[in-house]
C-alpha positions as CSV (number, residue, x, y, z in Angstrom):
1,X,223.5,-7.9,-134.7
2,X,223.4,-4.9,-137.0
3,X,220.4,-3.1,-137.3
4,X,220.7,-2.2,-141.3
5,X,222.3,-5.5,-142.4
6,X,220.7,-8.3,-144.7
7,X,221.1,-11.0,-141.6
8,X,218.8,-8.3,-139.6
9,X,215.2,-9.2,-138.9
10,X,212.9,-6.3,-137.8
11,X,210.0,-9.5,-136.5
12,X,212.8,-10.4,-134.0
13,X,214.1,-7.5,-133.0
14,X,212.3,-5.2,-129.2
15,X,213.4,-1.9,-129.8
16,X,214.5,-0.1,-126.4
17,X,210.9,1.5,-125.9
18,X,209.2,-2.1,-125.6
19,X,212.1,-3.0,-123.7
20,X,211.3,-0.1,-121.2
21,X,207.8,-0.7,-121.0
22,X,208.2,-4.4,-120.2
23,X,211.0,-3.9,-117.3
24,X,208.1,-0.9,-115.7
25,X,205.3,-3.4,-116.0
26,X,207.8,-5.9,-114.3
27,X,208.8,-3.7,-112.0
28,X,206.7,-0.4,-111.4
29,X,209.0,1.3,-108.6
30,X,212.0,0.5,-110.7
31,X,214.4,3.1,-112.0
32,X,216.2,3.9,-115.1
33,X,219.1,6.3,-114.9
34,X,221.8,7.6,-117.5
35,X,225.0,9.6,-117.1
36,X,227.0,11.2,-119.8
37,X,230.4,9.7,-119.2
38,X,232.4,11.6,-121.8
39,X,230.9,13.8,-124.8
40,X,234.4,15.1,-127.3
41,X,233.9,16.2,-130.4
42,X,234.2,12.9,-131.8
43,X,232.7,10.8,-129.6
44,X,229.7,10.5,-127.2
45,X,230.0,7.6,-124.1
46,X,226.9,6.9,-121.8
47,X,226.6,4.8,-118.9
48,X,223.0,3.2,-118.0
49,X,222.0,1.8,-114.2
50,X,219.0,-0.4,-114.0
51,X,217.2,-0.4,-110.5
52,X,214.4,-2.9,-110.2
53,X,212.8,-0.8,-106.9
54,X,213.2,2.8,-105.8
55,X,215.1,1.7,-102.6
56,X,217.3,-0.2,-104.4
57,X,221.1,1.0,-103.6
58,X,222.9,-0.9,-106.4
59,X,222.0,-1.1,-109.5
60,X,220.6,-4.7,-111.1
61,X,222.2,-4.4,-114.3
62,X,224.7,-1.6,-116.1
63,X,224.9,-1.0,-119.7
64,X,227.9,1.3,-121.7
65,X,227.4,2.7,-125.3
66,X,229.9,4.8,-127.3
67,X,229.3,6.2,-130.7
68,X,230.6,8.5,-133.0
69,X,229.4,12.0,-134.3
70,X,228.3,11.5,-137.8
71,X,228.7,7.9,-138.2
72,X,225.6,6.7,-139.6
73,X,222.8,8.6,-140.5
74,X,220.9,9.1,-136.7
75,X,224.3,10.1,-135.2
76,X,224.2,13.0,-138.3
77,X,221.6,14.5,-135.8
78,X,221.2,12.7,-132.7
79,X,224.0,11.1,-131.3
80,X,223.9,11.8,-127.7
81,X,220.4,10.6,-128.0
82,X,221.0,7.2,-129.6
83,X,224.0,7.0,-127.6
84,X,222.2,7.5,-124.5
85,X,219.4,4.7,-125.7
86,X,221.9,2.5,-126.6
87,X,223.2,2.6,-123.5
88,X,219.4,1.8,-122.1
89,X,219.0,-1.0,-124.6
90,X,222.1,-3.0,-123.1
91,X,221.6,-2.5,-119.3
92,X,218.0,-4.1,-119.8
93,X,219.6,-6.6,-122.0
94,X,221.8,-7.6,-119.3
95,X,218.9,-7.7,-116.9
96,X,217.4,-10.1,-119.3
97,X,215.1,-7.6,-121.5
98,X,217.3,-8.8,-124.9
99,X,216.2,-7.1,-127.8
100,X,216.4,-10.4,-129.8
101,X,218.0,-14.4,-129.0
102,X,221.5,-13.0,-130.0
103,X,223.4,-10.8,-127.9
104,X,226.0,-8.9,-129.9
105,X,229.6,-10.6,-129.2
106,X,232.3,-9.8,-131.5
């Protein structure tokens, strides 16, 4: 589901914050952590591992995001940061904190 299209509906929609804050106050020794998988000039790729408790050894969910330098207006002056987010955004989707009833599948 596209963020800037006319099928996009901003009551629907948890942006990553929320997201956040609802997977601490459902688990408050859980982790988040992010690694920068590949950062060209071109392209930025972030990997996202979701721990539900501090002595957790695997993760509970994963999340990937790519994006490209300048394609849109955020990745003009933030791309590793929305990069990084997006990555967020999918590994608590996959854990069940979905930012909306659709999951993006095409």
């Amino acid at each position: 589901m596209s963020k800037t299209g006319s099928d996009f509906d901003p009551e629907a929609y948890s942006p990553v914050a929320e997201r956040i804050r609802l997977f601490y106050r459902a688990h408050p020794l859980g982790r988040i952590e992010t690694e920068l998988v590949r950062r060209t000039r071109d392209e930025v790729v972030f990997k996202a591992l979701v721990y539900r408790d501090t002595n957790d050894e695997r993760p509970a969910a994963t999340g990937w995001a790519a994006e490209r330098e300048g394609d849109g207006e955020i990745n003009l002056v933030a791309c590793l940061e929305n990069t990084e987010t997006s990555a967020i955004g999918r590994a608590l989707a996959n854990l069940g904190f979905t930012a909306s009833r659709q999951r993006p599948s095409a």
